[in-house]
MMTF fields as JSON, N, C-alpha, C and O atoms, coordinates in Angstrom:
{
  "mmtfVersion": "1.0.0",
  "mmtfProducer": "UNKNOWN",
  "numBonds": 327,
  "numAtoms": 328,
  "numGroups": 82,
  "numChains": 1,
  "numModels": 1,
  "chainsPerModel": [1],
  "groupsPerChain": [82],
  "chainIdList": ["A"],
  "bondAtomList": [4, 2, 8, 6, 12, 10, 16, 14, 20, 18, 24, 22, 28, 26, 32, 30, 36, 34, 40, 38, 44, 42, 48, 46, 52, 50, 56, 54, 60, 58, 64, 62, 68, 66, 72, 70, 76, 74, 80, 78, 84, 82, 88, 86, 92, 90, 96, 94, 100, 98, 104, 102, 108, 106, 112, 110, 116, 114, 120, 118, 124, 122, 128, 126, 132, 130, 136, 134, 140, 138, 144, 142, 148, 146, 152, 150, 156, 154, 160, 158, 164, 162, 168, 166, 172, 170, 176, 174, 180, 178, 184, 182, 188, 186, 192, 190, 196, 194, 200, 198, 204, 202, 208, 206, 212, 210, 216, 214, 220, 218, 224, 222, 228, 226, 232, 230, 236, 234, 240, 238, 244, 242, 248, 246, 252, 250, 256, 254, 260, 258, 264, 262, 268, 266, 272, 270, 276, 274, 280, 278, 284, 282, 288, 286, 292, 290, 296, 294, 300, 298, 304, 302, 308, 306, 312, 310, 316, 314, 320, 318, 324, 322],
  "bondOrderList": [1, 1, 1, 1, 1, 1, 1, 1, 1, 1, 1, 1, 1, 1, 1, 1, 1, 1, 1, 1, 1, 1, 1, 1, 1, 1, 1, 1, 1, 1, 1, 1, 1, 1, 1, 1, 1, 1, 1, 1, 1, 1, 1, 1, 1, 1, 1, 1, 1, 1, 1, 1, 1, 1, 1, 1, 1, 1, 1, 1, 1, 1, 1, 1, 1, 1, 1, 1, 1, 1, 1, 1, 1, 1, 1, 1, 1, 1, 1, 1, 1],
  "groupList": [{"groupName": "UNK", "atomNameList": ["N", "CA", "C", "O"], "elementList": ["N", "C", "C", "O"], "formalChargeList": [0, 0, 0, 0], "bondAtomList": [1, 0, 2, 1, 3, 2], "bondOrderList": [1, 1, 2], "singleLetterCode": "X", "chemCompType": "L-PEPTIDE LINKING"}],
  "groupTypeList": [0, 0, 0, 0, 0, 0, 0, 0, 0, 0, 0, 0, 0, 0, 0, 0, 0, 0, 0, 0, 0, 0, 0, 0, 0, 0, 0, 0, 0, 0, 0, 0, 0, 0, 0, 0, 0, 0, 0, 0, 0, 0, 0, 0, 0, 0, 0, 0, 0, 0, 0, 0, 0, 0, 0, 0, 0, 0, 0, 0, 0, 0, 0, 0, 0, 0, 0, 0, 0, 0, 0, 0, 0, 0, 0, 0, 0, 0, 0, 0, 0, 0],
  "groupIdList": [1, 2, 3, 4, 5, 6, 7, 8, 9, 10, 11, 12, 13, 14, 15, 16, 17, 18, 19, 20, 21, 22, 23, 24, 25, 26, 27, 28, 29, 30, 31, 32, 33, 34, 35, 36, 37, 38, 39, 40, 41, 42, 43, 44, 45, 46, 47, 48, 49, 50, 51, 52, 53, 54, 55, 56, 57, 58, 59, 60, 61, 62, 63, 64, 65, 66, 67, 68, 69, 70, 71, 72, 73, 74, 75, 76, 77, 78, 79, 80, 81, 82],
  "secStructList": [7, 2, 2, 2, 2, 2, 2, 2, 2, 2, 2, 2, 2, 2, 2, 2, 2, 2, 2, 2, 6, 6, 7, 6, 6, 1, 7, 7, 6, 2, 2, 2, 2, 2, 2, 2, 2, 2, 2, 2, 2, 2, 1, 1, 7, 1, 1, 2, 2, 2, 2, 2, 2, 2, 2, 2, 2, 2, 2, 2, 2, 2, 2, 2, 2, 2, 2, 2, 2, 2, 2, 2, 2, 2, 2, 2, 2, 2, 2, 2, 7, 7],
  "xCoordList": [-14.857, -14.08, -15.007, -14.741, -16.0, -17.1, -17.715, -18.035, -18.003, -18.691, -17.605, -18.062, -16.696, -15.349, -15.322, -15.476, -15.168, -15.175, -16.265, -15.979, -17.479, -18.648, -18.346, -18.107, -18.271, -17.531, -16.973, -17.154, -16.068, -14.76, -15.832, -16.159, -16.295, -17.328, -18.05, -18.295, -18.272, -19.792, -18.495, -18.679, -17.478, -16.662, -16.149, -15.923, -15.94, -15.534, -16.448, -16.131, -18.086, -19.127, -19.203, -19.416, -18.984, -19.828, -18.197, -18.289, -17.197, -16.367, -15.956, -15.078, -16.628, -17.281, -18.143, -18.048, -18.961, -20.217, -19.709, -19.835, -18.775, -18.429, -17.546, -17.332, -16.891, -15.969, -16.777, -16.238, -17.342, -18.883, -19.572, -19.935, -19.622, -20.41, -19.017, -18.867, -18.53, -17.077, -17.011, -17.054, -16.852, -16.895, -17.493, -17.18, -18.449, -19.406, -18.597, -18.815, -17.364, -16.735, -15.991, -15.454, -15.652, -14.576, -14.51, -14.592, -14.355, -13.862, -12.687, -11.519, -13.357, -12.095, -11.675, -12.417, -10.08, -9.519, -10.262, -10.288, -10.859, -11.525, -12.309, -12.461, -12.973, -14.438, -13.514, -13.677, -12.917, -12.038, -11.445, -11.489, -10.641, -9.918, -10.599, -9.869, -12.143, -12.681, -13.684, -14.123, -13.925, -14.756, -14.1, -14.846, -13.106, -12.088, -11.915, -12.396, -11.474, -11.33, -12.248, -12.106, -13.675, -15.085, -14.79, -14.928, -14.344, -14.811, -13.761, -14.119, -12.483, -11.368, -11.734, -10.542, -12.364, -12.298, -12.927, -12.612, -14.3, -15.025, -14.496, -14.895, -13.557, -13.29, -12.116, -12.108, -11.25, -10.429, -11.321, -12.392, -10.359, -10.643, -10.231, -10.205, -10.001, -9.421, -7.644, -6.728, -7.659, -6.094, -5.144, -5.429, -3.672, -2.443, -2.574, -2.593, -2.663, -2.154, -3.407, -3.149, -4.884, -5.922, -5.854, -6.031, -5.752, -4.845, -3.723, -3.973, -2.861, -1.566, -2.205, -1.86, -3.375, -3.956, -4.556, -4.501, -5.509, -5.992, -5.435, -5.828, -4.408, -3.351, -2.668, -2.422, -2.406, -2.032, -3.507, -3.226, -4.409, -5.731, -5.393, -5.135, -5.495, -5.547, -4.248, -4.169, -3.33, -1.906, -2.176, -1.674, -3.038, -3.005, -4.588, -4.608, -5.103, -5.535, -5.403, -6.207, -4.453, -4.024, -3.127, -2.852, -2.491, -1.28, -2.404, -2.077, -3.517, -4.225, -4.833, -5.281, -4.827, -5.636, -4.619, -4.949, -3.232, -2.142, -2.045, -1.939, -2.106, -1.86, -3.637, -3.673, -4.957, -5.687, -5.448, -5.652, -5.038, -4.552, -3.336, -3.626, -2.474, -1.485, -2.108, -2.001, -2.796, -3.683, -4.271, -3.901, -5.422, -6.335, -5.381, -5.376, -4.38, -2.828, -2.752, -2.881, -2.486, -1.952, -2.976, -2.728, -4.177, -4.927, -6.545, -7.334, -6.422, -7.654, -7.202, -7.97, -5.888, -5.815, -5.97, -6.538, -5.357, -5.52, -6.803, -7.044, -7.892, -9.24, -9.859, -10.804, -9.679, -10.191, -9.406, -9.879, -8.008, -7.754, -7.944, -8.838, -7.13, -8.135, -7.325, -7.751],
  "yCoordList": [-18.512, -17.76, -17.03, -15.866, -17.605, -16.903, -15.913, -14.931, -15.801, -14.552, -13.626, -12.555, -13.605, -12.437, -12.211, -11.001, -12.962, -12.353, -11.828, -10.748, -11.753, -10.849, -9.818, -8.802, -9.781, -8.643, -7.488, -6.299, -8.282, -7.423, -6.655, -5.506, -7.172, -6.641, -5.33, -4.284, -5.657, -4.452, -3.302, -2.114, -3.642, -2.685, -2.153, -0.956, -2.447, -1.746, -0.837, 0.266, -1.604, -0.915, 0.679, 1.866, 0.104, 1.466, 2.806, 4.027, 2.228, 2.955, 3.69, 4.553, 3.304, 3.971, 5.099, 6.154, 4.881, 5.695, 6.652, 7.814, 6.182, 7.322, 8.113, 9.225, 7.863, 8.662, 9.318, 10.256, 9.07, 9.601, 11.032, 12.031, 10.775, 11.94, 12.47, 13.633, 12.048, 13.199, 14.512, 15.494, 14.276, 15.871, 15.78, 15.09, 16.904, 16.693, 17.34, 17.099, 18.428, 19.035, 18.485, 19.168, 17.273, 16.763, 14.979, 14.507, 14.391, 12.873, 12.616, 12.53, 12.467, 11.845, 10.888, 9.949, 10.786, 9.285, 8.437, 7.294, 8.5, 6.878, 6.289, 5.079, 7.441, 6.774, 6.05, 5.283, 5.646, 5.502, 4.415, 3.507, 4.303, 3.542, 2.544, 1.562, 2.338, 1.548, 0.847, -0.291, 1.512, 1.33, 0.459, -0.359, 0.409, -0.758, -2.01, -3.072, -2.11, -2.956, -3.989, -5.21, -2.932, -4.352, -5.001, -6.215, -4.117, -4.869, -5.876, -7.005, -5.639, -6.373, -7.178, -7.471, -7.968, -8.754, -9.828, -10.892, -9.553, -10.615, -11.409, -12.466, -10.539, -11.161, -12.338, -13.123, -12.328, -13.453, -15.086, -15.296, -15.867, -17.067, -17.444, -16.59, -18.673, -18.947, -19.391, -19.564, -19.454, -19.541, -19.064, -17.954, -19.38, -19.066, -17.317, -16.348, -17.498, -16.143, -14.755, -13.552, -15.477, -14.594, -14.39, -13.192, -14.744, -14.838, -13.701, -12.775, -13.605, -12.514, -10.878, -9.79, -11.327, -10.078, -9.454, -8.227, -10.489, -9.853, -9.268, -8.232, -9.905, -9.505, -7.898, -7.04, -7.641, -6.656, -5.466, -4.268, -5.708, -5.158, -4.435, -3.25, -5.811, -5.17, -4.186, -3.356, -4.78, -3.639, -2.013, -0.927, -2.348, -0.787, -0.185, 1.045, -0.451, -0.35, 0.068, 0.799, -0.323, -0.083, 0.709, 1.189, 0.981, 2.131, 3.703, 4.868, 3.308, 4.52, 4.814, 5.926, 3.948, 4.469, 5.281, 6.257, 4.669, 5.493, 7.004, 8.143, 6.656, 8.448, 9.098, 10.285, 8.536, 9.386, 9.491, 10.665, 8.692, 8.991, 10.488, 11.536, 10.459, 11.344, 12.981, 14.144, 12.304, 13.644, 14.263, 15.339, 13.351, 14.146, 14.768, 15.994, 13.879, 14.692, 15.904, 16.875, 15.835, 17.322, 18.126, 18.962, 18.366, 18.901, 19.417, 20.361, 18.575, 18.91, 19.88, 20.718, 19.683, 20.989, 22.546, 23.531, 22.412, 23.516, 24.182, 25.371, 22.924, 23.786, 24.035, 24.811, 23.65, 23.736, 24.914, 25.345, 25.568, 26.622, 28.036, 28.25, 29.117, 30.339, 31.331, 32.445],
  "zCoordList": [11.734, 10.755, 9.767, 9.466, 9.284, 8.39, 9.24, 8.571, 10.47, 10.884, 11.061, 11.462, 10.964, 11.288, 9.812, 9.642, 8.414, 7.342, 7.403, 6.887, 7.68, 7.357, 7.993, 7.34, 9.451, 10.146, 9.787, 10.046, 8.964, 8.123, 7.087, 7.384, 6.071, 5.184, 5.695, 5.094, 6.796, 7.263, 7.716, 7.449, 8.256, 8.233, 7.238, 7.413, 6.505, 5.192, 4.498, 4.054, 4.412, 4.281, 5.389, 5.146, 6.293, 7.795, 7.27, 7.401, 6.839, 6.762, 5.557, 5.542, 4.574, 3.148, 3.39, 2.764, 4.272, 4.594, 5.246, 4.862, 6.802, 7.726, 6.874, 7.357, 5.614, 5.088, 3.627, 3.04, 3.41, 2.404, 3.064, 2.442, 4.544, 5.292, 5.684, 6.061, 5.636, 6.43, 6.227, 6.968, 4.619, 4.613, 2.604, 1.634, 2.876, 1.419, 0.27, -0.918, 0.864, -0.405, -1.035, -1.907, -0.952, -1.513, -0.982, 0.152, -2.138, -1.716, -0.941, -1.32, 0.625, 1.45, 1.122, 0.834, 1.043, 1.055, 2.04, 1.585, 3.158, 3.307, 2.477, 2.31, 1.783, 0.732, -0.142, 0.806, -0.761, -1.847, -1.648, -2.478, -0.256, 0.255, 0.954, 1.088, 1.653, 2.021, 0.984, 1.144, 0.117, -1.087, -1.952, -2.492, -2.195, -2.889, -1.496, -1.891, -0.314, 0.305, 0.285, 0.351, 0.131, 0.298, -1.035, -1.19, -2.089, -3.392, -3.539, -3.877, -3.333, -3.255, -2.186, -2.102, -1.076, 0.139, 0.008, 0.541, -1.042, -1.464, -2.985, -3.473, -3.432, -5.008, -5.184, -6.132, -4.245, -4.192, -3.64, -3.071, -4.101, -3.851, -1.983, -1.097, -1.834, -0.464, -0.791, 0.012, -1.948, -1.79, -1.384, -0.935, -1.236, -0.747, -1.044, -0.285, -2.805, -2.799, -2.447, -2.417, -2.194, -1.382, -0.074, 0.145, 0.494, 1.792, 1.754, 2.526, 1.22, 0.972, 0.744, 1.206, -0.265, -0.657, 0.159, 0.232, 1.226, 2.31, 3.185, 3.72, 3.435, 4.802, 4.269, 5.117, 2.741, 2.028, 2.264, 2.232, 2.399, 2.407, 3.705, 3.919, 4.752, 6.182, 6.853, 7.759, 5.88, 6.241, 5.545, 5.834, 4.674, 4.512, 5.248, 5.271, 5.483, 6.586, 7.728, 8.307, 8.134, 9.291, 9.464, 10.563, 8.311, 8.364, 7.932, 8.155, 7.387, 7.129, 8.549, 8.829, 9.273, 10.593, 11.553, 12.227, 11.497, 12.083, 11.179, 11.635, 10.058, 9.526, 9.611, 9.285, 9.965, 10.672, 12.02, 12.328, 13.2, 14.515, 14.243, 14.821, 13.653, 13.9, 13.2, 13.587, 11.966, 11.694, 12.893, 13.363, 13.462, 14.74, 15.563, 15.681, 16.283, 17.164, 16.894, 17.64, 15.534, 14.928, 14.963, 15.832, 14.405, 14.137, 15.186, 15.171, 15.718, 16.677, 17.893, 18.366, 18.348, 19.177, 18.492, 18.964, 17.396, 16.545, 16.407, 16.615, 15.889, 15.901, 17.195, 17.05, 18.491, 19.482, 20.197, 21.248, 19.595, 20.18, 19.717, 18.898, 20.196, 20.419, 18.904, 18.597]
}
């Protein structure tokens, strides 16, 4: 269980960064949004209600990865056409 929380960490980290280089004109919501997850992941305790927070962490998370999936959908045929 401790090497999957570290896991989680370096992801949050690599996904700060990949959203840091994304794009230089402007703060993408990942920088922002992964940049709080690390800081928020390590600051709770192991209790009931850290546990809730995490699971609250990873749900938005994951709903941000569905609204970048449906972004690329939308958008990458666009730039790749004529």
């Amino acid at each position: 269980m401790e090497g999957m929380v570290k896991h989680i960490s370096n992801i949050f980290i690599a996904g700060a960064v990949f959203g840091a280089l994304s794009c230089f004109s402007r703060a993408d919501y990942n920088l922002p949004l992964y940049a709080f997850a690390w800081l928020m992941w390590d600051q709770a305790d192991n209790s009931q209600r850290a546990n809730e927070d995490k699971f609250k962490i990873l749900t938005l998370l994951v709903v941000s990865w569905v609204g970048d999936l449906l972004w690329m959908f939308y958008w990458i045929p666009y730039w790749n056409s004529d």
